[in-house]
FIKOLFI-296402 format. One line per 10 residues: number of its first residue (from 1); for each residue x, y negated, z of C-alpha. Coordinates in pm, whole numbers, plus 50000, padded with zeros to 5 digits. Layout:
# FIKOLFI-296402
NUM> X/Y/Z; ... $
//
This chain:
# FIKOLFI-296402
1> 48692/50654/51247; 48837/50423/50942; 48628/50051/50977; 48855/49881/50747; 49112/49917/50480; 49329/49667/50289; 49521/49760/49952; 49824/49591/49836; 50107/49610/49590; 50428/49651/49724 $
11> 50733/49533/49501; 51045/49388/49701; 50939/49053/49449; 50653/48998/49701; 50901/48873/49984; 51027/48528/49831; 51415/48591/49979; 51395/48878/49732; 51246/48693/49462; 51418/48374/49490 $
21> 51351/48166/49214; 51039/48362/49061; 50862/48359/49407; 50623/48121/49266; 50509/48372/49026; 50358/48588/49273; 50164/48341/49521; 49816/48460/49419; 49920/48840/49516; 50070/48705/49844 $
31> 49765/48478/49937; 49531/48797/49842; 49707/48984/50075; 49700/48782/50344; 49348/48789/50313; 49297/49124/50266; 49485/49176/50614; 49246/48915/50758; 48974/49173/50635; 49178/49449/50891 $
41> 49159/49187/51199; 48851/49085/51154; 48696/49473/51174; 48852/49521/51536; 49034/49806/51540; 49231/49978/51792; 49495/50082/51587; 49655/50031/51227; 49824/50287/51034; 50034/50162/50707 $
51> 50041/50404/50422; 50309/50347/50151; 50495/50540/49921; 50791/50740/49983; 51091/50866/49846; 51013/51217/49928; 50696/51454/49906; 50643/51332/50289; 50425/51296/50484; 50688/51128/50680 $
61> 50579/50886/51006; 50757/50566/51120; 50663/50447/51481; 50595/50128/51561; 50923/49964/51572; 51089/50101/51279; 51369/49944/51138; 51307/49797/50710; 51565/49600/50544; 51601/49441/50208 $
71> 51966/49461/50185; 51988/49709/49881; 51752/49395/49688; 52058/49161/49771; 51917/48960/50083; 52001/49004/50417; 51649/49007/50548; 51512/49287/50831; 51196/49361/50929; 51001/49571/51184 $
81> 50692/49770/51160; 50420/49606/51369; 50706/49461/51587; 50926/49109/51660; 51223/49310/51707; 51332/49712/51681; 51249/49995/51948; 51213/50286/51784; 51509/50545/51634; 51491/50731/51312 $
91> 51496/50695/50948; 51454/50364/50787; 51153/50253/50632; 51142/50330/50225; 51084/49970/50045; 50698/50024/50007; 50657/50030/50378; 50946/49785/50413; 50712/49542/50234; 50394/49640/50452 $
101> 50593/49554/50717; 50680/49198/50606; 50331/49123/50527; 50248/49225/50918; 50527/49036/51045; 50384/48734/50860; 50001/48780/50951; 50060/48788/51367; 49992/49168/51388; 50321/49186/51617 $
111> 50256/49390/51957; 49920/49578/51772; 49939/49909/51742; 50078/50018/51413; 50244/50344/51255; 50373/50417/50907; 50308/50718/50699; 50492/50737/50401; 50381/51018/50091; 50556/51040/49774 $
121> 50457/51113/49398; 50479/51526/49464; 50272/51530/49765; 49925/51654/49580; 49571/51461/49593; 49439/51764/49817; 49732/51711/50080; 49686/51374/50061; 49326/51371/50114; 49333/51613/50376 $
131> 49612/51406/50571; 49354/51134/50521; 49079/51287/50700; 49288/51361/50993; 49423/50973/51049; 49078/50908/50995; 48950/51180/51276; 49154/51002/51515; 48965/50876/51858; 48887/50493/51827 $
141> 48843/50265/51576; 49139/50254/51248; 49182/50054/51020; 49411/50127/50679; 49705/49918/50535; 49761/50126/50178; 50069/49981/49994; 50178/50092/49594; 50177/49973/49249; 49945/50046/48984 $
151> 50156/50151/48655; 50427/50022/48531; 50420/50060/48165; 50229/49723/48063; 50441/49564/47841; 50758/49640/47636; 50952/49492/47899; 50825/49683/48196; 50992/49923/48400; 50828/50197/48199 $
161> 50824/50091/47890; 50479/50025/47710; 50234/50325/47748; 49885/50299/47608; 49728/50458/47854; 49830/50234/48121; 49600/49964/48116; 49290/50202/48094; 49463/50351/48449; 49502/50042/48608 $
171> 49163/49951/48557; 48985/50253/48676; 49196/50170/48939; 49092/49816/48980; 48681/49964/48902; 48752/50217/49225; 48907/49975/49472; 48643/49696/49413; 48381/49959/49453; 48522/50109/49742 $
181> 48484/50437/49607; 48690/50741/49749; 48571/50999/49505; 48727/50808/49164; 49060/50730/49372; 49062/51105/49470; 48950/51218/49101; 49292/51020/48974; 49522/51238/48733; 49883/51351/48957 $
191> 50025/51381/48631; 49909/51079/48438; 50021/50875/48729; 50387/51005/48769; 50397/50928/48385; 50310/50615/48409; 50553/50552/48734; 50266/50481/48931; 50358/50404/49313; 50014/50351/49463 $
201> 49830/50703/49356; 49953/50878/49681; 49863/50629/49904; 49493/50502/49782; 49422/50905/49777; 49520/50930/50163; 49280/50633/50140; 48992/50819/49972; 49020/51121/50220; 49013/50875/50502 $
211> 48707/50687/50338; 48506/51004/50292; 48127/50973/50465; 48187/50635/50547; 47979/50346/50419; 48215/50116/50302; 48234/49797/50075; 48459/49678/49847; 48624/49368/49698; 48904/49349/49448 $
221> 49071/49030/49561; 49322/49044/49291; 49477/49222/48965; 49708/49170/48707; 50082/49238/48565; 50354/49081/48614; 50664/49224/48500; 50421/49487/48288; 50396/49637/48629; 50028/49676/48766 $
231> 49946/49471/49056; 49595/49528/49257; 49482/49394/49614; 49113/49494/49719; 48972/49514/50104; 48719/49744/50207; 48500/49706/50543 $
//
């Protein structure tokens, strides 16, 4: 059964070795994460599973223990899903879960129960939502980490270039997290967001199966766009 979720943005900038000079920029995202993973703590559950995107269609799972780095960003910083230290083989966590486990490491979730899922940009909102429902069918009580970006076609400078359809997509976005409502993060264009080199839609739709029948609310702790990249934190419980 899901009790809680927390959404966050998940750019390397977000760990301050990686930004360096510009970490100032992003304190307000930091802070409204932390919060949003005091949200997960406070509902109790008896496990956490981090969602985040991937660099393939996925799904692909991390046990607890898996190894992230931040290496190819130029820093010689390593982190551990849910974990002080690494104990489990396999692949290395993709960035996006890299970063969710950074912001564990730094909110005391170490020793807690925790597995990674990652999903990419080709993995469809019916797979998604279906792989929702079954993390959310699990025995026990589960609470969500969901990590990704909103678009990142802002500005003229962004990543993406400046698309006029991007802000209208970031705030239904920003309308469906704060109202912690499954059916407009499920209803969100697969096309539309690969063109806008959107990170987050595969994750919040894993997020929207897993919310189905439950009774939910929401709060959009922060948004905005730095970098003319999309940036949304919300907690729902």
């Amino acid at each position: 059964m899901l009790v809680a979720a927390a959404v966050c943005p998940c750019p390397p900038l977000l760990v301050p070795e990686v930004a360096a000079g510009a970490a100032p920029e992003l304190d307000a995202a930091r802070a409204a994460c932390t919060d949003a993973l005091g949200v997960l703590a406070a509902s109790r559950p008896d496990r956490l599973v981090v969602v985040g995107p991937a660099h393939s269609a996925g799904p692909e799972t991390y046990p607890r223990g898996a190894h992230g780095s931040f290496r190819g960003f130029g820093v010689d910083l390593e982190v551990y899903l849910g974990a002080d230290s690494g104990d489990a083989d396999g692949t290395e966590l993709p960035y996006g879960l890299a970063v969710g486990a950074w912001l564990l490491g730094r909110t005391g979730w170490a020793g807690f129960p925790v597995d990674g899922i990652g999903v990419g940009d080709e993995l469809s909102a019916e797979r998604c939502a279906g792989l929702g429902r079954e993390i959310a069918a699990r025995a026990g009580r589960t609470a969500l980490l969901v990590l990704g970006d909103a678009s990142a076609c802002r500005t003229l400078k962004a990543p993406g270039y400046l698309d006029e359809r991007a802000a209208p997509f970031d705030a239904e976005v920003g309308r469906a997290l704060a109202a912690a409502d499954p059916a407009a993060l499920a209803a969100l264009d697969v096309a539309l967001a690969r063109e806008l080199k959107v990170s987050g839609r595969a994750p919040w739709q894993v997020l929207a199966g897993a919310a189905q029948g439950t009774d939910l609310a929401g709060a959009l702790l922060y948004e905005d766009a730095p970098y003319g990249v999309g940036y949304a934190v919300a907690a729902w419980s």
